[in-house]
C-alpha positions in Angstrom: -15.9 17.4 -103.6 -14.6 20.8 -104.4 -12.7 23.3 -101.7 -15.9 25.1 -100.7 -18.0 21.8 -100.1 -15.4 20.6 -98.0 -15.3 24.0 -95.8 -19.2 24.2 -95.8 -19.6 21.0 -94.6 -16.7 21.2 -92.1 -18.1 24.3 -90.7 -21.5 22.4 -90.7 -20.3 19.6 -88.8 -18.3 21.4 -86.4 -21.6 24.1 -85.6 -23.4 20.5 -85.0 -21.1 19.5 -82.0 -20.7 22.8 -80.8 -24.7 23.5 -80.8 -26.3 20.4 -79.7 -26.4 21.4 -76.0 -29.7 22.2 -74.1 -29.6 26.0 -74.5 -30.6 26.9 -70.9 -27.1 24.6 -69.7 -23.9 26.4 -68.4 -21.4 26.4 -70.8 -18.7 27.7 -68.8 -17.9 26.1 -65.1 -18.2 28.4 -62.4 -15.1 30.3 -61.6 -13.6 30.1 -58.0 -11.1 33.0 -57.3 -9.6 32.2 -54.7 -6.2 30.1 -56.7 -6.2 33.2 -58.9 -6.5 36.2 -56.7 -3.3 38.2 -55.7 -0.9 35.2 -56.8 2.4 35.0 -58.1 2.9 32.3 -60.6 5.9 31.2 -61.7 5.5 29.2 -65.1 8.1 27.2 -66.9 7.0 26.4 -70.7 3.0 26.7 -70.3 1.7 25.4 -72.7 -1.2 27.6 -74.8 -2.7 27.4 -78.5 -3.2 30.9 -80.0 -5.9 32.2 -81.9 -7.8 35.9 -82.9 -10.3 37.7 -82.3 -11.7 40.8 -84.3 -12.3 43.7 -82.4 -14.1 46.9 -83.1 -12.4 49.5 -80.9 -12.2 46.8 -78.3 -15.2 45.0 -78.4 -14.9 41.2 -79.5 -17.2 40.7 -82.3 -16.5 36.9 -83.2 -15.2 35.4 -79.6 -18.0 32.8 -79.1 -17.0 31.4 -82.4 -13.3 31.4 -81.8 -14.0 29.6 -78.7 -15.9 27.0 -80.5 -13.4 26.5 -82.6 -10.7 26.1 -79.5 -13.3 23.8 -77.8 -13.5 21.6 -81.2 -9.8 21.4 -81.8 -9.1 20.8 -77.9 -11.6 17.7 -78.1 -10.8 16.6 -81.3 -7.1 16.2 -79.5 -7.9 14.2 -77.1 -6.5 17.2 -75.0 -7.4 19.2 -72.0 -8.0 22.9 -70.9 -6.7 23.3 -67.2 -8.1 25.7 -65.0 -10.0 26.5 -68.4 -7.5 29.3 -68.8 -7.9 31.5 -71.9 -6.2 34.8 -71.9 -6.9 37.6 -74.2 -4.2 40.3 -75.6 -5.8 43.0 -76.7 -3.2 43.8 -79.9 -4.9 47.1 -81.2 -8.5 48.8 -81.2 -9.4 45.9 -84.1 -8.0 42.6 -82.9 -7.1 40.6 -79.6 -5.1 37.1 -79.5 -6.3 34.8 -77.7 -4.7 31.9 -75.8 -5.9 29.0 -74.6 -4.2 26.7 -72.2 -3.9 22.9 -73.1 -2.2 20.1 -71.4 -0.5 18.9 -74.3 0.5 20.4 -78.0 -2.2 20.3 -80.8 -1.6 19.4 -84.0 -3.0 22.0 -86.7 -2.8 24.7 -83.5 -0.6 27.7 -83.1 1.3 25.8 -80.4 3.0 28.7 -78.1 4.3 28.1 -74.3 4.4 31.1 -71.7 7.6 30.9 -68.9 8.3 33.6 -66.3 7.0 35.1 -63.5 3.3 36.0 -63.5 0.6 38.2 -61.3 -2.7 37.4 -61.1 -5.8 39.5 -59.3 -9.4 38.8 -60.0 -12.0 41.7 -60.4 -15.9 41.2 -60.6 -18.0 43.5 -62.1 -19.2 44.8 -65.4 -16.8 45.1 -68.4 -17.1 49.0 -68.2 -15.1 49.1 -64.6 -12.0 47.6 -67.0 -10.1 50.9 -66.9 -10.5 50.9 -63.3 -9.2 47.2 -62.4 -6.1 47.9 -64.6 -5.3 51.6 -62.5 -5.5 49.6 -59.5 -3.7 46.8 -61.0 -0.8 49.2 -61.7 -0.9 50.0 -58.4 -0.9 46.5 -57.0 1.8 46.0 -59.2 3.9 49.1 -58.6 3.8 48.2 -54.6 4.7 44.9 -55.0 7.7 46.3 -56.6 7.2 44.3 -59.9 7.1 46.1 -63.7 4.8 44.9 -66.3 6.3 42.8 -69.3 2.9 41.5 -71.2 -0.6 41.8 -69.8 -3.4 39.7 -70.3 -6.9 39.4 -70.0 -8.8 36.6 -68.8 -12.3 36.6 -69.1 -13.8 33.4 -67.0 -17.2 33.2 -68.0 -19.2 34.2 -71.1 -21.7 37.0 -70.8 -24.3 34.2 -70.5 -22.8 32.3 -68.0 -21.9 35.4 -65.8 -25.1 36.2 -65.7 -26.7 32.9 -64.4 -24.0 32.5 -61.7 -24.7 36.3 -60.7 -21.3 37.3 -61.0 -18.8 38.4 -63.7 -15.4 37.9 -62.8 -12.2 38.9 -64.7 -9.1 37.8 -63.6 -6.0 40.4 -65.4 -2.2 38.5 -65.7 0.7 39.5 -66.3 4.3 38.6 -67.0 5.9 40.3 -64.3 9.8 41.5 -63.6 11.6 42.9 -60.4 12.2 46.5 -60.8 15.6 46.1 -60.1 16.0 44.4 -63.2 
């Protein structure tokens, strides 16, 4: 079988697992945000598998398939996704990295691990309030007397999900330090 067979029929296999779920089901669980909202996290070697997303001046363009992918290399593990945690760093106006939280490393994965000292706050509401949430994220921040290391993005539910539930909540982390420091 030649190189492209093998990716065809790959991709075709894996679009078969991914896609064989009534389409009017839930996808995503429902979010509660009440273990992510205001909380300091202190995490030692979280583990996380990285992957990309393109972007076109922000805008994810190929994020349900990276997600497929995760979900088929998480199962095909035998691994987990606590919390299903995925966090998105937007890089530049034409990619964001995205990582998703496992329970155990993945072989084939960009294995990566996250320790520190992190703040989470959960905002609901349509994408377009972003630039708001992260002002009065700073300003959580700022009064808590922490300064921002790394932000990050986590986007709980996808647009379809959101919408069945009746709420769209985003939850924005960050690696946080003392101000002193």
């Amino acid at each position: 079988m030649t190189n492209k067979a093998k990716i065809f029929t790959k991709n075709l296999i894996r679009k078969n697992i991914m896609t064989t779920s009534d389409p009017n089901s839930i996808c995503c669980p429902e979010f509660d945000p009440a273990p992510w909202d205001g909380k300091t996290l202190d995490w030692e070697n979280k583990k996380f598998i990285k992957d990309k997303v393109f972007t076109l001046f922000y805008m994810p363009l190929n994020f349900g398939k990276v997600m497929k992918r995760f979900d088929y290399t998480v199962k095909k593990a035998g691994a987990k996704n606590p919390d299903y945690l995925c966090l998105s760093d937007h890089t530049s106006k034409w990619n964001m990295d995205v990582y998703l939280a496992v329970d155990k490393e993945i072989p084939g994965a960009v294995n990566i691990s996250l320790s520190g000292r992190f703040y989470s706050k959960v905002y609901e509401g349509p994408y377009r309030d972003t630039g708001k949430w992260c002002s009065d994220y700073e300003g959580i921040i700022k009064a808590k007397g922490y300064r921002i290391k790394k932000w990050y993005m986590w986007y709980t539910t996808c647009p379809k999900c959101a919408k069945k539930y009746g709420k769209n909540y985003t939850v924005i982390l960050s690696q946080v330090e003392d101000l002193k420091s």
